[in-house]
Backbone as CSV, one residue per row, in Angstrom:
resi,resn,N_x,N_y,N_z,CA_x,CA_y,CA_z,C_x,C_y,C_z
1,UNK,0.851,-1.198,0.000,0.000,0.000,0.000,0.881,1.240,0.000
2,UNK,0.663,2.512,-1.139,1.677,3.569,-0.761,0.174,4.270,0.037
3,UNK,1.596,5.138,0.546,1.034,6.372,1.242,0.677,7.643,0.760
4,UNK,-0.322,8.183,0.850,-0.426,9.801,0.074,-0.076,10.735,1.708
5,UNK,0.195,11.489,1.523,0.665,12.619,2.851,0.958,13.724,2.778
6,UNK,0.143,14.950,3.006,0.113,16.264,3.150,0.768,16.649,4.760
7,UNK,1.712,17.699,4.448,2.367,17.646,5.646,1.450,19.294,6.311
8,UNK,1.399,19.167,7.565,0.478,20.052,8.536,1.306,20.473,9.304
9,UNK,0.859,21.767,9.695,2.004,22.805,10.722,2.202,21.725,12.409
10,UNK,3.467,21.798,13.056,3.316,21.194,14.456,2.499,21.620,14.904
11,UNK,1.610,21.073,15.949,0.642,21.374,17.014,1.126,22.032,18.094
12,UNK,0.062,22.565,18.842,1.054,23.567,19.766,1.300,22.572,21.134
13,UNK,0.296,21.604,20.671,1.173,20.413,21.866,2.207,19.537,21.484
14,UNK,2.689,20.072,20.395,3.935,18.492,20.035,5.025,18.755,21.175
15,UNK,5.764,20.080,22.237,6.108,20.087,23.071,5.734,19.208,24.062
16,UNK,4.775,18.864,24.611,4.107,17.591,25.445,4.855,16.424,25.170
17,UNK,5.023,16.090,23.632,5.668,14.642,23.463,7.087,14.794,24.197
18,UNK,7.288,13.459,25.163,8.183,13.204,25.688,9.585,12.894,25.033
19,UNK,10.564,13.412,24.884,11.441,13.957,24.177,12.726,13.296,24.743
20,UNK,13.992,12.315,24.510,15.079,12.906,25.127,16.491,12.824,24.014
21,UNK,16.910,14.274,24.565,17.552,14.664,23.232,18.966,13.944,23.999
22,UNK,20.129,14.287,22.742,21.667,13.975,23.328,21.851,14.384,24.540
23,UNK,21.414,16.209,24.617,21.806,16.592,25.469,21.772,16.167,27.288
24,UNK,20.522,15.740,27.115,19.653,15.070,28.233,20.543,13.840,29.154
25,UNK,21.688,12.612,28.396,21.877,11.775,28.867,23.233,11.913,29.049
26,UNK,24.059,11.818,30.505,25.022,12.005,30.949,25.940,10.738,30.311
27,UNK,27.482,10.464,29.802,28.073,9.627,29.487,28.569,8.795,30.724
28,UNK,28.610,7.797,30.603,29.364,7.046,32.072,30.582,6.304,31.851
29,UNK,31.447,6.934,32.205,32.648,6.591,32.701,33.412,5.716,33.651
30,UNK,34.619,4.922,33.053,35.077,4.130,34.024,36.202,4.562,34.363
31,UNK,37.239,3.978,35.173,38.336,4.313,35.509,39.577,3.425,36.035
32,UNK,39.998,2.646,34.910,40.940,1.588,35.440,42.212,1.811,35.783
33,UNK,42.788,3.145,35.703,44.377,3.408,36.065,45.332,3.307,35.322
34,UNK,44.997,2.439,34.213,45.746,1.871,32.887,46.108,2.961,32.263
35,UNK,47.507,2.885,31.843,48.089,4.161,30.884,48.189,3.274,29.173
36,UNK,47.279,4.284,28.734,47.409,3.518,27.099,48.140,3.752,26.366
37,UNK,48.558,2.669,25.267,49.824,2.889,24.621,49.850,3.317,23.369
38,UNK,48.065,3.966,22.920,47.723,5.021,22.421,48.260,6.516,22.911
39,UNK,48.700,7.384,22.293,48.528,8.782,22.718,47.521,9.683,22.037
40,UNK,47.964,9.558,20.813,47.003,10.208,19.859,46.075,9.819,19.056
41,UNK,44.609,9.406,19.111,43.720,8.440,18.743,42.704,9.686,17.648
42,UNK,42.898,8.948,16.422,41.672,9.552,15.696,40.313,7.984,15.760
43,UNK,39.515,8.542,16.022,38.403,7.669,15.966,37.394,8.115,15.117
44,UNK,37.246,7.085,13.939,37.007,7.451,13.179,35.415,6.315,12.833
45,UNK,35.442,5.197,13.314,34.345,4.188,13.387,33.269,4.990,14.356
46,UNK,32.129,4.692,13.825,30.963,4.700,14.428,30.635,4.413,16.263
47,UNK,30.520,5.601,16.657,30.689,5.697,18.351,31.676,5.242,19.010
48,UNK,32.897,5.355,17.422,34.570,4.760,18.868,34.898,6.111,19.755
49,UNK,34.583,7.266,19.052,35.266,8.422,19.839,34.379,8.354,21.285
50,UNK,32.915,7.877,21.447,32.440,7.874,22.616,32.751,6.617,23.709
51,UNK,33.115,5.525,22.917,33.431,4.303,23.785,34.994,5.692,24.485
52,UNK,36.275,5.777,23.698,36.918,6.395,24.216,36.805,7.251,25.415
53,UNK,36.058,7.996,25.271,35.667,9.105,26.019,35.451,7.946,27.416
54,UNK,34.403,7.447,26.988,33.948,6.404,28.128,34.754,5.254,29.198
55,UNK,35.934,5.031,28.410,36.755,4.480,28.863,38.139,5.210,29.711
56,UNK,37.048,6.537,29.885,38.431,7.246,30.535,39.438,7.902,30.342
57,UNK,39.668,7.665,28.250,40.668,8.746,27.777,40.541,9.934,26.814
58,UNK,39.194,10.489,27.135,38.984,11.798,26.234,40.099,12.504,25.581
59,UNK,41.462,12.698,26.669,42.295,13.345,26.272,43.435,13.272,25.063
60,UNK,43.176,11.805,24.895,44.051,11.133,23.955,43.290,11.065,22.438
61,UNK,42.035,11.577,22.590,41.274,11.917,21.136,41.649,12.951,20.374
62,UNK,42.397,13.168,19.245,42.750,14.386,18.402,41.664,14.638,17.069
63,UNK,40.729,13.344,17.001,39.742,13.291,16.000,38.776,12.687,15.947
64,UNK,37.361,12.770,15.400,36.495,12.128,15.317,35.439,12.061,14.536
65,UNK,34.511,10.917,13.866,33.975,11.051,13.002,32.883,12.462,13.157
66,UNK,31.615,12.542,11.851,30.772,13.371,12.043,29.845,12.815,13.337
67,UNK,29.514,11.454,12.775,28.295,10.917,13.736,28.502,10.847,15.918
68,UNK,29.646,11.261,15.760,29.811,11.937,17.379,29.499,12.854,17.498
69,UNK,28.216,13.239,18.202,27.367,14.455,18.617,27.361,14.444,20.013
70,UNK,28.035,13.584,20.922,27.526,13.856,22.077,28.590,15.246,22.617
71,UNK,27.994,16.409,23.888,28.182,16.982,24.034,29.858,17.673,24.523
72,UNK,30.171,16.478,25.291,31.159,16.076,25.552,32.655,16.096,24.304
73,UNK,32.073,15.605,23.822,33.293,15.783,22.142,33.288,17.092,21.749
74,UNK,32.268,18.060,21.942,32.367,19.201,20.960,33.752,20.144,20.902
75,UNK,34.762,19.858,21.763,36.003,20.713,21.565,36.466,19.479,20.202
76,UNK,36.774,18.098,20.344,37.417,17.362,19.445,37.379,17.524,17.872
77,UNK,38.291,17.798,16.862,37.886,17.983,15.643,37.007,17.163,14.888
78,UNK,36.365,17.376,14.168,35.376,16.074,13.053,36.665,16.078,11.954
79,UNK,36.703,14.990,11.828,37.498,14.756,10.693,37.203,13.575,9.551
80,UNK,35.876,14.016,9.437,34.908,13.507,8.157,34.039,14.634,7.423
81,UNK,34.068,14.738,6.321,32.834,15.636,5.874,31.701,15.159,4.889
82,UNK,30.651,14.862,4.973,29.813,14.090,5.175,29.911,12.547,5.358
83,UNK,30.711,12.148,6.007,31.074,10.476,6.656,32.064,10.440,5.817
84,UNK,32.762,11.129,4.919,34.186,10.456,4.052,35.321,11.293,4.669
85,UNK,36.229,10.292,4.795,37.099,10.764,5.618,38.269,11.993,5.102
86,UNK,38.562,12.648,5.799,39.611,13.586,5.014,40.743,13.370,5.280
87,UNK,41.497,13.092,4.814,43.289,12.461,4.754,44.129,13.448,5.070
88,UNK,43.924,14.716,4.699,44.537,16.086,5.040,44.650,16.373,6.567
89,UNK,43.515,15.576,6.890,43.002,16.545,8.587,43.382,15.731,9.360
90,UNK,43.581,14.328,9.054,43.845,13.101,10.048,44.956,13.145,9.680
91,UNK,45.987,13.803,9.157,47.345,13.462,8.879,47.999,14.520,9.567
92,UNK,47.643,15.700,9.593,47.376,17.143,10.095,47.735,16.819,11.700
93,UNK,46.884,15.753,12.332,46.960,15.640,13.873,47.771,14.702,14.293
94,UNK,48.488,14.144,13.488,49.642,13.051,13.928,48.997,12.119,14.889
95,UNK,48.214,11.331,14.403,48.422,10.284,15.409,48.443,9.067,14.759
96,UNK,48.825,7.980,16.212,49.522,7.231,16.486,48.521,5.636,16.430
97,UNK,47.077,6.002,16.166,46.098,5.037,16.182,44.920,5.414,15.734
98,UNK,43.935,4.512,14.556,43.124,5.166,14.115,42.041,4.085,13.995
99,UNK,41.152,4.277,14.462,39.922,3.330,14.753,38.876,3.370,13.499
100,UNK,38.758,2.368,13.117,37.532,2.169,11.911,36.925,1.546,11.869
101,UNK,35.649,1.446,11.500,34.987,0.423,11.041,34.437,-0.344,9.619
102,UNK,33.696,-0.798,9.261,33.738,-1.136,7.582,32.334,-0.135,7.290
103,UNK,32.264,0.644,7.669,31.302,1.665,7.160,32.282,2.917,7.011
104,UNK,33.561,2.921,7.505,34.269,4.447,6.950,34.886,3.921,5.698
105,UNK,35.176,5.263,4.917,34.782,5.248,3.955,35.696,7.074,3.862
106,UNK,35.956,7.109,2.121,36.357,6.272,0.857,37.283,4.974,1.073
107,UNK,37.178,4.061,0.618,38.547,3.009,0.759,39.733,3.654,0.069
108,UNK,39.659,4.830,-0.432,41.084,5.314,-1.100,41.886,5.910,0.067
109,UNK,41.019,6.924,1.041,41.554,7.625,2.106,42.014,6.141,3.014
110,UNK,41.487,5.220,3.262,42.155,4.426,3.768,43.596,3.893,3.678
111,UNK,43.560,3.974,2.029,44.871,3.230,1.517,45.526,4.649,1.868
112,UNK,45.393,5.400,1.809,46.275,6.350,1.767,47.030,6.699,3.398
113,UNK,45.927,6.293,4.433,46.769,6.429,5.660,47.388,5.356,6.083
114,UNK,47.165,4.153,4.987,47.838,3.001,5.602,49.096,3.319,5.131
115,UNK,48.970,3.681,3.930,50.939,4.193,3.646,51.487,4.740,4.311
116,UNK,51.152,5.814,5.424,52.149,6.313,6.267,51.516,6.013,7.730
117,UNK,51.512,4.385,7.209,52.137,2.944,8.462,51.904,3.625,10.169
118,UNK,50.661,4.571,9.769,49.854,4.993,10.714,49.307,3.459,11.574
119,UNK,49.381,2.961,12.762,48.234,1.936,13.062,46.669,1.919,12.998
120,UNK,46.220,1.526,12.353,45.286,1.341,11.958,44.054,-0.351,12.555
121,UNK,43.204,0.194,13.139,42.517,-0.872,13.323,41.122,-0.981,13.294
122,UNK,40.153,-2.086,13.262,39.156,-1.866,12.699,38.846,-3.029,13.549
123,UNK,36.894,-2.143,14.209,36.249,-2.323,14.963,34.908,-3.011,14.703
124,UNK,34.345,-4.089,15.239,33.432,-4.844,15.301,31.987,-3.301,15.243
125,UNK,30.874,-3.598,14.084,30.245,-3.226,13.805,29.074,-3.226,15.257
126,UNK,27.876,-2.429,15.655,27.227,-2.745,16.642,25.630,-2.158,16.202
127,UNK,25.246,-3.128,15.998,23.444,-2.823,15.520,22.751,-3.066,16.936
128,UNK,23.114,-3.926,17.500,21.941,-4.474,18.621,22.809,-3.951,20.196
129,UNK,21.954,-4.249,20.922,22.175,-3.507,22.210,22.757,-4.945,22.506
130,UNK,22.885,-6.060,22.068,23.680,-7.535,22.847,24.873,-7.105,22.209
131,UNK,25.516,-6.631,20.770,26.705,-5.831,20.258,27.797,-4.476,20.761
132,UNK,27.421,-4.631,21.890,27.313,-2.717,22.491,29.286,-3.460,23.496
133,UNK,28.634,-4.367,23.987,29.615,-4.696,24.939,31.208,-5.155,24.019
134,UNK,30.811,-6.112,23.046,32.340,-6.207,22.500,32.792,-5.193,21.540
135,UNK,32.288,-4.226,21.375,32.732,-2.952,20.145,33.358,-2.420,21.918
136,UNK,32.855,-2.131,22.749,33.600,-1.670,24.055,34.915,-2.643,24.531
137,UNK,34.819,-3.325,24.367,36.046,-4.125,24.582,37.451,-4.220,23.690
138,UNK,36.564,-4.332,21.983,37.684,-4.186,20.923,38.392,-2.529,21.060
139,UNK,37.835,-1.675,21.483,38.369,-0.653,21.685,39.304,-0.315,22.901
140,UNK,38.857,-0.760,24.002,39.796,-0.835,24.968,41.501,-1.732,24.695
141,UNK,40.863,-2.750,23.925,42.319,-3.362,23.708,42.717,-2.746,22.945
142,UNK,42.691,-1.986,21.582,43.208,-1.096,20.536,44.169,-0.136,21.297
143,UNK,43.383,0.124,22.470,44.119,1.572,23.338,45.127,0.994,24.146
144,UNK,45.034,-0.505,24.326,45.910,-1.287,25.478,45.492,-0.927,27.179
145,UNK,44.379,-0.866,27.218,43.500,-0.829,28.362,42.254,-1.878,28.781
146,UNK,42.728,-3.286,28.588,41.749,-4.110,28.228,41.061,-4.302,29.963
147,UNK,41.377,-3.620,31.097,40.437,-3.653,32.304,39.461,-2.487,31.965
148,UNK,40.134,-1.287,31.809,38.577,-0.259,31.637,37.528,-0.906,30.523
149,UNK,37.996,-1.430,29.204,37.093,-1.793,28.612,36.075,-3.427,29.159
150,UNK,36.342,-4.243,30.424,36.013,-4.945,31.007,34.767,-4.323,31.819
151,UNK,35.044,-3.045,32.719,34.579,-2.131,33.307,33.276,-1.653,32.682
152,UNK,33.503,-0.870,31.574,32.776,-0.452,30.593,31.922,-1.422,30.377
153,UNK,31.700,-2.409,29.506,31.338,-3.890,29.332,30.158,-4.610,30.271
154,UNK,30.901,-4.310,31.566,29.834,-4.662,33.056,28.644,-4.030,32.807
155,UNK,29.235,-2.609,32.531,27.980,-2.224,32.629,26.347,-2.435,32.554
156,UNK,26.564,-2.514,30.770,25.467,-2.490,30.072,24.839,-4.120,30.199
157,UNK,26.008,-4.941,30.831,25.397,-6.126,30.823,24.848,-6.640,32.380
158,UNK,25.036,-5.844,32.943,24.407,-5.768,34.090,22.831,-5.227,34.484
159,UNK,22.280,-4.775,33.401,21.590,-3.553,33.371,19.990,-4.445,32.609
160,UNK,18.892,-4.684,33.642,17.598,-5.494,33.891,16.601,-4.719,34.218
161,UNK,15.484,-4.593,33.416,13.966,-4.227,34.167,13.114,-5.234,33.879
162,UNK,11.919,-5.000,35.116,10.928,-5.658,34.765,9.679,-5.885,33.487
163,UNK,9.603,-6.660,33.615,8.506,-7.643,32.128,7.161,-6.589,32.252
164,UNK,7.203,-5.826,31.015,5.337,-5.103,30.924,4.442,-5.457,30.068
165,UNK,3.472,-5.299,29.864,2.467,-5.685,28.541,2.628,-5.099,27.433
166,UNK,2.948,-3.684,27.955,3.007,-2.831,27.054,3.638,-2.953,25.910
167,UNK,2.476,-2.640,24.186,2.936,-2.965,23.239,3.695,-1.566,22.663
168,UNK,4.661,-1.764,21.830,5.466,-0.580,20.989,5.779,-1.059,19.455
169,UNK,5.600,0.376,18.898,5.685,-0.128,17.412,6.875,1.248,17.584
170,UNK,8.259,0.517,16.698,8.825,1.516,16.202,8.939,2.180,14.851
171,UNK,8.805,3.530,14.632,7.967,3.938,13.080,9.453,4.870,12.758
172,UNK,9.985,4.316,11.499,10.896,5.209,10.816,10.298,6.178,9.845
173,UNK,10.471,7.513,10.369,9.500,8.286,9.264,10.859,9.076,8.834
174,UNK,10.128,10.104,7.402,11.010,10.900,6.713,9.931,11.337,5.758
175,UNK,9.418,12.291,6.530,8.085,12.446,5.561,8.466,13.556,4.085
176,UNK,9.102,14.603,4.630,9.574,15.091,3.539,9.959,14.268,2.551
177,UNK,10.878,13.172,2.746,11.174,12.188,1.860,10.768,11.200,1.610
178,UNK,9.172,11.210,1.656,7.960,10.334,1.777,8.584,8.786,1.944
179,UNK,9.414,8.688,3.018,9.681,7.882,3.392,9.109,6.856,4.865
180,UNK,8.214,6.075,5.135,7.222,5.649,6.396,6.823,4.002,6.567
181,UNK,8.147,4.346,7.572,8.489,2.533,7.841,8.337,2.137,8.980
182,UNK,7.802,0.703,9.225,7.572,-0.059,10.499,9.011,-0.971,10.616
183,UNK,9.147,-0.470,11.902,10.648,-1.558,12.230,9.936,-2.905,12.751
184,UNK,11.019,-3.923,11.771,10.695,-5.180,12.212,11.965,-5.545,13.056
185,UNK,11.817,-7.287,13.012,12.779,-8.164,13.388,14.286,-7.801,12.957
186,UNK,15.141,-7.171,13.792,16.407,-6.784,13.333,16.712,-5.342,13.555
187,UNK,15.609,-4.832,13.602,15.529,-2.846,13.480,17.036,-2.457,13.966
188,UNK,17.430,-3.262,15.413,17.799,-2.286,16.376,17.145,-1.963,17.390
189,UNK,16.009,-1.255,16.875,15.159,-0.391,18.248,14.700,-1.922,18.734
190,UNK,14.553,-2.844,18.563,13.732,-4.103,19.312,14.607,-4.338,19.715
191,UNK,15.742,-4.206,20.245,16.543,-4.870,20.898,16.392,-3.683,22.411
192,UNK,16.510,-2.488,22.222,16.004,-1.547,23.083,14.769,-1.957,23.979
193,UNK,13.870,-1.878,22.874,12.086,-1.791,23.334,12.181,-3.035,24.247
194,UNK,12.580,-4.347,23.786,12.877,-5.704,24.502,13.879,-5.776,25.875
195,UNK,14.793,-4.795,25.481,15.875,-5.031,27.305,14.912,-3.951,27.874
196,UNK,14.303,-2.988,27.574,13.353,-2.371,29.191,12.431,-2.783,29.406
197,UNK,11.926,-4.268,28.606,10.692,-4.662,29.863,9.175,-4.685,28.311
198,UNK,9.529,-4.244,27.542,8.365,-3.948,26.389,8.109,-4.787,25.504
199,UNK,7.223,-4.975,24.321,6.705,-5.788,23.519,7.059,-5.440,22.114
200,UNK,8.215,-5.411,21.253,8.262,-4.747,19.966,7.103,-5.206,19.402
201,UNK,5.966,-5.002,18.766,5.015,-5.660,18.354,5.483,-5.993,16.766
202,UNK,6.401,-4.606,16.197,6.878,-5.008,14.457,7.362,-5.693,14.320
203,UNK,9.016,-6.379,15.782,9.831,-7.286,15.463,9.125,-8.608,15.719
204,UNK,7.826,-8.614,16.449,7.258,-10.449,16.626,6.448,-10.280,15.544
205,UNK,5.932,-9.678,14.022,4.698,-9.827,13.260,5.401,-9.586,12.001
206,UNK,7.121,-8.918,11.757,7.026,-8.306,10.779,8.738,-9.045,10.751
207,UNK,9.263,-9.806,9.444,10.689,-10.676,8.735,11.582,-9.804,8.716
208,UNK,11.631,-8.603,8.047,12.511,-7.896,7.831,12.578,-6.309,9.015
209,UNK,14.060,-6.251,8.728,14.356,-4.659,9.635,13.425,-3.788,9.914
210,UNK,13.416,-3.622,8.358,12.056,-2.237,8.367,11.791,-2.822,6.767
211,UNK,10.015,-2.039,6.744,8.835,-2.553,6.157,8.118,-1.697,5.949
212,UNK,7.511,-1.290,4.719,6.652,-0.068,4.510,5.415,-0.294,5.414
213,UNK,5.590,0.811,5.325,4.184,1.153,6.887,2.691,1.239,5.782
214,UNK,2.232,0.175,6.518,0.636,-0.250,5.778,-0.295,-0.321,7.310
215,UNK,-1.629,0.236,6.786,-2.844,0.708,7.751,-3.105,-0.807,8.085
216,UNK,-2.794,-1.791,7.314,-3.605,-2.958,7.798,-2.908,-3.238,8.659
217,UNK,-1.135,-3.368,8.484,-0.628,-4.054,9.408,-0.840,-3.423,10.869
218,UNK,-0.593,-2.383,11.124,-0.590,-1.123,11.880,-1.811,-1.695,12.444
219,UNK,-2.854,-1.156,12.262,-4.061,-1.883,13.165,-4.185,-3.139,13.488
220,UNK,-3.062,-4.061,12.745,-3.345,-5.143,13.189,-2.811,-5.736,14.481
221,UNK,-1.421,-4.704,14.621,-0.297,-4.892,15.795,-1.257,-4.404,16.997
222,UNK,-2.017,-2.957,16.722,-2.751,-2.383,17.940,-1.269,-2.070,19.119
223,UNK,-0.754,-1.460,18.580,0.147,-0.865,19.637,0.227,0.435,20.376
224,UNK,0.176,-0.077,21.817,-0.597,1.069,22.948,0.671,2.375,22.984
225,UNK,1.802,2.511,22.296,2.322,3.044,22.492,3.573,3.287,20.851
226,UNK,3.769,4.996,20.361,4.515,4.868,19.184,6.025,5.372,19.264
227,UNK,6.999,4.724,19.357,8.708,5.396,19.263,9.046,5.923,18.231
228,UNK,9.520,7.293,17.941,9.817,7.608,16.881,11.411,8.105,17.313
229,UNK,12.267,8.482,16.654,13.246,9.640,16.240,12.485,11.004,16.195
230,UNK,13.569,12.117,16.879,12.984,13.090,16.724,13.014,13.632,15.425
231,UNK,13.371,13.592,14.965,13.242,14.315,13.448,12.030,13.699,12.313
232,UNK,11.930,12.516,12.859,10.996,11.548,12.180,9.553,12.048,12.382
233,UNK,9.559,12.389,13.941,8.269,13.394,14.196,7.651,14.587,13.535
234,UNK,8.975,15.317,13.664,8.923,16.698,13.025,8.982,16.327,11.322
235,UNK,9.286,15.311,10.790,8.938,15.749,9.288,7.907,15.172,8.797
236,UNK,6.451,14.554,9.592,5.418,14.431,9.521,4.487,15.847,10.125
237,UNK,4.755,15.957,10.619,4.292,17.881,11.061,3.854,17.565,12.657
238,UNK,4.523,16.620,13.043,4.073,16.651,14.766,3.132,15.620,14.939
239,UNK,2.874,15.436,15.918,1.392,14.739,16.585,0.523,14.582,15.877
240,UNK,-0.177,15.533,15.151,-1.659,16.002,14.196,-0.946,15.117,12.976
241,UNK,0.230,15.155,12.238,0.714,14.852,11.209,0.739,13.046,11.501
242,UNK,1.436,12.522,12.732,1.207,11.817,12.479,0.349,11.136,13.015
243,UNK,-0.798,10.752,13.648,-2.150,10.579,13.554,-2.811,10.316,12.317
244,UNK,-2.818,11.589,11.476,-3.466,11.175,9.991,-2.851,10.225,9.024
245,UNK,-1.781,9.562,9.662,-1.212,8.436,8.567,-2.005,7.256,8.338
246,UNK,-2.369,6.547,7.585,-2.976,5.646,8.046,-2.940,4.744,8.146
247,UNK,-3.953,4.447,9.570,-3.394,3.309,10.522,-3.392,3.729,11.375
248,UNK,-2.534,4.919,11.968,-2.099,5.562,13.096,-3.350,5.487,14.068
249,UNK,-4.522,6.526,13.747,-5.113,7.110,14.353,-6.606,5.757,14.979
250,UNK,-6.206,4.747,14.138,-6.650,3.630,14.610,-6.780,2.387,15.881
251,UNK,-4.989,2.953,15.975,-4.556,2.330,16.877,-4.534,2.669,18.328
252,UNK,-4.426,2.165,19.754,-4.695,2.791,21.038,-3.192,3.754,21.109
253,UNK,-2.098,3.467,20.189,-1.294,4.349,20.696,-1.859,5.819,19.653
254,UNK,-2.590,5.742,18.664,-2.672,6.953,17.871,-3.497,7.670,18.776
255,UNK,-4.833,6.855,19.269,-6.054,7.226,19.412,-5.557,8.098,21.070
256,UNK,-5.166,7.761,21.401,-4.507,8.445,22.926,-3.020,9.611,22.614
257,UNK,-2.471,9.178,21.238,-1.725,9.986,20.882,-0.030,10.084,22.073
258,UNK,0.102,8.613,22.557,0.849,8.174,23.060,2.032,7.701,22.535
259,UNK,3.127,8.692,22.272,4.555,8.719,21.553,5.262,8.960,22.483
260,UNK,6.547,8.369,22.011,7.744,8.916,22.604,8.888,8.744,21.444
261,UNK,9.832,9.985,21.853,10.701,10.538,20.710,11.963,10.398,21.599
262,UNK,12.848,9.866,20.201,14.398,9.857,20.960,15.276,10.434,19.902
263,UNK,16.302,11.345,19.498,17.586,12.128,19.255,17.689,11.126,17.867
264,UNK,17.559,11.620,16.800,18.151,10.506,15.645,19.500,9.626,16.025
265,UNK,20.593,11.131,16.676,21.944,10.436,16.706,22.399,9.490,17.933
266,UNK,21.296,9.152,18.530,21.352,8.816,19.859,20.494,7.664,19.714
267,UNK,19.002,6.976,19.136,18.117,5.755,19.733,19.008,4.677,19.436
268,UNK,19.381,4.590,17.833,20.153,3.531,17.294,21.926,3.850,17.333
269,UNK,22.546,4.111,18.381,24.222,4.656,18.443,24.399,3.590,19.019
270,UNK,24.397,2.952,19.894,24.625,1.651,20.489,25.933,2.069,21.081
271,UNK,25.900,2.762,21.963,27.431,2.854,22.535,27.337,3.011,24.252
272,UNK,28.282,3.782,25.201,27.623,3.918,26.159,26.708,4.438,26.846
273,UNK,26.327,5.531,25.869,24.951,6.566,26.302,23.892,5.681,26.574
274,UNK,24.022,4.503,25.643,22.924,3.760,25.666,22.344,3.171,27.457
275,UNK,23.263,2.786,27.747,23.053,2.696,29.247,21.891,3.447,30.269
276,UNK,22.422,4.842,29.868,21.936,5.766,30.631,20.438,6.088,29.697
277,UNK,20.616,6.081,28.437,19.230,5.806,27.297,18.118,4.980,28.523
278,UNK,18.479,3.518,28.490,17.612,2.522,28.646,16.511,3.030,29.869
279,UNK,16.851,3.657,30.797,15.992,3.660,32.443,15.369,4.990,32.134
280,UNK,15.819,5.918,31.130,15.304,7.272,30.547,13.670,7.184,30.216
281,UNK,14.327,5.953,28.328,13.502,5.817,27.850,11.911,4.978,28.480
282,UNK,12.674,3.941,29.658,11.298,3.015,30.158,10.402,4.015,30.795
283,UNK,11.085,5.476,32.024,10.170,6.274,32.441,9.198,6.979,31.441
284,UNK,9.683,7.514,30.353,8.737,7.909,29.277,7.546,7.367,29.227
285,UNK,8.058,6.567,28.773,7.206,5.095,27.949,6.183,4.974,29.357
286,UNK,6.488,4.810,30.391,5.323,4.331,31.539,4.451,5.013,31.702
287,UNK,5.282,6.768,31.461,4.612,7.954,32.173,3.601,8.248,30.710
288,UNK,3.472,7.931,29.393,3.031,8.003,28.505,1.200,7.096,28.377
289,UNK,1.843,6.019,29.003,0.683,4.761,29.627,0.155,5.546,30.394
290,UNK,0.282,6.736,31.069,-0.786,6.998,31.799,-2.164,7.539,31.405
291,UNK,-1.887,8.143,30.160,-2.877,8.957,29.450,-3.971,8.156,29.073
């Protein structure tokens, strides 16, 4: 089924929707004593500059990709411009170790810092929140700090709530770019919605990641509650915008108008924010059930 969609001004209640941006979630830090045999670290893979940070050595960061937004980095240089790396700028800061993953990118800038026999290493990819702990570990050993990254590690795997009824559908929107998807089995966000206690309803009904968003399926899940990205909100025109999708306004989460919104660069980052994410996002989500 496509979608037709006229986009509508925000409502003057889309402020109401429960919101939590980057800014909102404190990073958590460990502290093992370990002197790394890194000095100068460009991190350049997907949330290595924050595992860093997290592991205690902010100071030893001279670079970092775009997709590090947390607040904390903003003195550190970006040394990507739109995710391709710049060879000029990472060569510029002399260092001594450079973290990647198989999503950086051009492979030419690669070859090019491998010639000047820069160390170079490359980091386990992390989609799911069960992935969070060894991308924290491969990084700690890169730095030669393999107790803080142990530390780090505890964390998130320590970290349990209780079992709710409560159903959640997670909705990838991009309405400007008439783009309006139901996350399935794999999303990511079900790995979230599932460690605080919730019901992904897309990942138990729906094969793939994400799945064009159809009114039948949507009413068929009946999910008391909708997760979006914040931006995903805002480019449907808010609350009112998305309600009129259809399906939405069908469902007990439309019909109560029971959302919750999380930071694009932040629901799916899988790093340590996530930690402090998880007990954020379950209060939302409960305090949302009340309506």
């Amino acid at each position: 089924m496509s979608l037709t969609f006229s986009m509508v001004p925000q409502s003057a209640n889309a402020s109401s929707i429960p919101n939590i941006s980057a800014g909102d979630l404190s990073l958590p830090t460990v502290h093992s004593k370990e002197i790394p045999t890194a000095k100068r670290v460009v991190a350049l893979g997907n949330g290595s500059a924050e595992i860093v940070a997290a592991l205690g050595y902010r100071s030893i960061l001279v670079g970092r990709d775009i997709a590090s937004t947390m607040p904390e980095l903003s003195r550190i240089p970006v040394d990507t411009d739109a995710h391709q790396v710049s060879v000029e700028r990472v060569l510029s800061q002399n260092p001594d170790l450079i973290l990647i993953d198989s999503n950086t990118s051009p492979a030419s800038a690669l070859g090019v810092l491998r010639k000047a026999k820069i160390r170079i290493v490359m980091l386990p990819n992390s989609w799911t929140l069960g992935t969070v702990a060894a991308k924290e570990i491969a990084v700690a050993r890169a730095l030669g700090v393999p107790k803080a990254g142990m530390l780090l590690a505890h964390l998130i795997a320590n970290t349990h709530f209780p079992k709710s009824p409560v159903k959640i559908a997670f909705l990838y929107l991009r309405g400007t770019a008439a783009i309006y998807l139901i996350g399935g089995k794999g999303s990511g966000a079900d790995s979230i919605i599932e460690s605080i206690g919730f019901h992904d309803v897309g990942a138990q009904t729906l094969a793939h990641p994400f799945n064009a968003l159809s009114a039948e399926a949507l009413i068929k899940m009946q999910p008391d509650l909708i997760l979006l990205m914040t931006k995903g909100l805002e480019s449907v025109g808010g609350i009112n915008g998305l309600v009129s999708l259809p399906g939405v306004g069908q469902t007990p989460a439309g019909k109560s108008k029971r959302v919750v919104t999380v930071d694009d660069s932040l629901l799916l980052s899988f790093g340590p924010r996530t930690i402090t994410l998880l007990p954020k996002l379950r209060a939302n989500v409960l305090a949302e059930m009340k309506k």
